[in-house]
C-alpha positions as CSV (number, residue, x, y, z in Angstrom):
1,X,-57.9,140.9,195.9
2,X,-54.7,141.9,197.7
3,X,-53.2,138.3,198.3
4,X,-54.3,137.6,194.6
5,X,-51.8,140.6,193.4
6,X,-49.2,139.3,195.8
7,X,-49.8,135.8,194.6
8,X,-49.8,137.0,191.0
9,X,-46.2,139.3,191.5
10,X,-44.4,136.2,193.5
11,X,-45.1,133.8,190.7
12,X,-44.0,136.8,188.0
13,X,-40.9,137.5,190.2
14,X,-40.3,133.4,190.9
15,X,-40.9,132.7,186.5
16,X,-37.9,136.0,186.6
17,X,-35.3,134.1,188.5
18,X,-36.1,131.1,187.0
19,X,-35.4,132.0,183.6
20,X,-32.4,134.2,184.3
21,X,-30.8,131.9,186.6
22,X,-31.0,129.3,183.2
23,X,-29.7,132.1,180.5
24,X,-27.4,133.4,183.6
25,X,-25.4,129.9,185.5
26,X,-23.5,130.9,188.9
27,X,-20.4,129.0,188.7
28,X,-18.2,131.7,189.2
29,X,-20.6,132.4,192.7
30,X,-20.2,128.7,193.9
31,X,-16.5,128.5,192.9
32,X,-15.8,131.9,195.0
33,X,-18.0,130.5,197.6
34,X,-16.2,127.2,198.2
35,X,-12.3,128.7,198.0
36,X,-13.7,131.9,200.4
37,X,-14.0,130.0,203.3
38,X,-10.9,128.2,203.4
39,X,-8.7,131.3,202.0
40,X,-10.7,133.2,205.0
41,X,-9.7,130.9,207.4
42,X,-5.9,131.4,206.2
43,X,-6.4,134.9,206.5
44,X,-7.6,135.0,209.7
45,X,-4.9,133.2,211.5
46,X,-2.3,134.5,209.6
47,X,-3.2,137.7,210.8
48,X,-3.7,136.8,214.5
49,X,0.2,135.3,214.1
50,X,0.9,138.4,212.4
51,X,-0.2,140.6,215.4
52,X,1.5,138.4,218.1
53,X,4.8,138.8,216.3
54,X,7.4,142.4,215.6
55,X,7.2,143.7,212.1
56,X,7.7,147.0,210.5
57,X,4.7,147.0,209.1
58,X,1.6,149.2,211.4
59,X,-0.4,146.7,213.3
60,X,-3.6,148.5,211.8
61,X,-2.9,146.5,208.7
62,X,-2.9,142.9,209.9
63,X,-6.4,144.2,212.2
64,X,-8.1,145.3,208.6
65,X,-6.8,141.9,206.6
66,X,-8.3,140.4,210.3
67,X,-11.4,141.8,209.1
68,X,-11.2,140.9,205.7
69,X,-10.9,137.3,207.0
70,X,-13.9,137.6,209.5
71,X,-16.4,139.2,206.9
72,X,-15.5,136.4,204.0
73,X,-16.6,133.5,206.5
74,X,-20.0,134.2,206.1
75,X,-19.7,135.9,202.6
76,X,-18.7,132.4,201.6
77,X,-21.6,130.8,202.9
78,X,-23.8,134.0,201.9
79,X,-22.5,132.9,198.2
80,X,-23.2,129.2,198.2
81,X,-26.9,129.8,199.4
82,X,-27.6,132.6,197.5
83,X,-28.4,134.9,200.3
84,X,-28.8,139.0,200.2
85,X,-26.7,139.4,203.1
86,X,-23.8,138.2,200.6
87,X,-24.4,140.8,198.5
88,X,-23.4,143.5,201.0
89,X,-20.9,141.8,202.6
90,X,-19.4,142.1,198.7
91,X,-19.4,145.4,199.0
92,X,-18.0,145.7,202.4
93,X,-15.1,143.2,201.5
94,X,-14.3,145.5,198.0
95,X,-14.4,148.3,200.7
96,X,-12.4,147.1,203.2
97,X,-10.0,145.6,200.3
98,X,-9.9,149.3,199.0
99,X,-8.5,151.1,202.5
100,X,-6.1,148.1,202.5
101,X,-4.3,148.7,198.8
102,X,-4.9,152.7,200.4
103,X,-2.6,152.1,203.1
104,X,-0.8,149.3,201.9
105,X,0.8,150.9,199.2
106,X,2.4,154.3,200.9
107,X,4.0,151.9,203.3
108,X,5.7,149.9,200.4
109,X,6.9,153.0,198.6
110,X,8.3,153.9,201.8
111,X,10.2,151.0,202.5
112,X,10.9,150.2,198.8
113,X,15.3,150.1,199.2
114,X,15.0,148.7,202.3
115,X,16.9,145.0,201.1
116,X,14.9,143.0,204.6
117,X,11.5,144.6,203.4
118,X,9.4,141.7,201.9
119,X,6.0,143.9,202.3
120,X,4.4,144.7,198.6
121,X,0.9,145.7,198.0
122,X,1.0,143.8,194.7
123,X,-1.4,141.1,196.1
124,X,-3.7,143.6,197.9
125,X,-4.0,145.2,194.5
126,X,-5.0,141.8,192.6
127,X,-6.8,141.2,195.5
128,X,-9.1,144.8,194.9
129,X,-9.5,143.9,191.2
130,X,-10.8,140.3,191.9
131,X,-13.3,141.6,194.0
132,X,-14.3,144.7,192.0
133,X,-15.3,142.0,188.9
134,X,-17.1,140.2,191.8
135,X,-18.8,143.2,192.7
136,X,-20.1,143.9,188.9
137,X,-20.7,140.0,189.1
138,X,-23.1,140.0,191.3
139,X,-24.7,143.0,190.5
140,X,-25.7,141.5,187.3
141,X,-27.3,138.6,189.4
142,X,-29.0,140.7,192.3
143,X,-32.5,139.0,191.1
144,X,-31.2,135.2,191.7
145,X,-30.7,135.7,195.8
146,X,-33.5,135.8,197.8
């Protein structure tokens, strides 16, 4: 009687995804997928030359977009296979995005005359709205990974 409830919620849960995965497509998950690893990649080793070299900027910031790189390898592949690691790793990308724009943008008021400056946090702020919609995103589709 037990595995026959089981059996009988699986196949209700399976017919669920099924039909939302029809009424709800995930091109925007695939598409975020595929350009996440390579723009990872970039990130990562644009932070480890970022470290090795002298900048006014606090090394703290090139170790959190370090992170941000390391997390979105698998949160790319997460994405493309529809896994509920991804899902977390979401939210620990919007978080980690988050402290970024936090510090990122007291250090670019502070240097904001300074003429050899080229710091802005006007990417890390695009970057925090991109991944807030991704966060609502994949909220909405929470039933389609398994």
């Amino acid at each position: 009687m037990d595995t026959e409830a089981k059996a009988h919620a699986l196949e209700r849960m399976t017919d669920r995804i099924d039909r939302e995965s029809r009424v709800l497509p995930y091109r925007w998950g695939y598409f975020q997928g595929v350009a996440l690893i390579p723009w990872s990649l970039f990130l990562v080793l644009g932070a480890i030359l970022d470290l090795r070299k002298f900048r006014e900027d606090p090394a703290y910031i090139s170790a959190i977009v370090l992170l941000i790189g390391v997390v979105g390898l698998p949160l790319g592949l997460g994405l493309l296979w529809k896994r509920k690691f991804a899902l977390v790793l979401v939210y620990v990308t919007f978080g980690l995005t988050l402290v970024l724009v936090a510090i990122k943008i007291p250090v670019a008021s502070l240097h904001y005359k300074n003429e050899g400056y080229i710091g802005s946090a006007f990417s890390e702020a695009e970057m925090l709205l991109l991944w807030l919609c991704s966060l609502l995103y994949y909220k909405k589709r929470r039933a389609q990974f398994r």
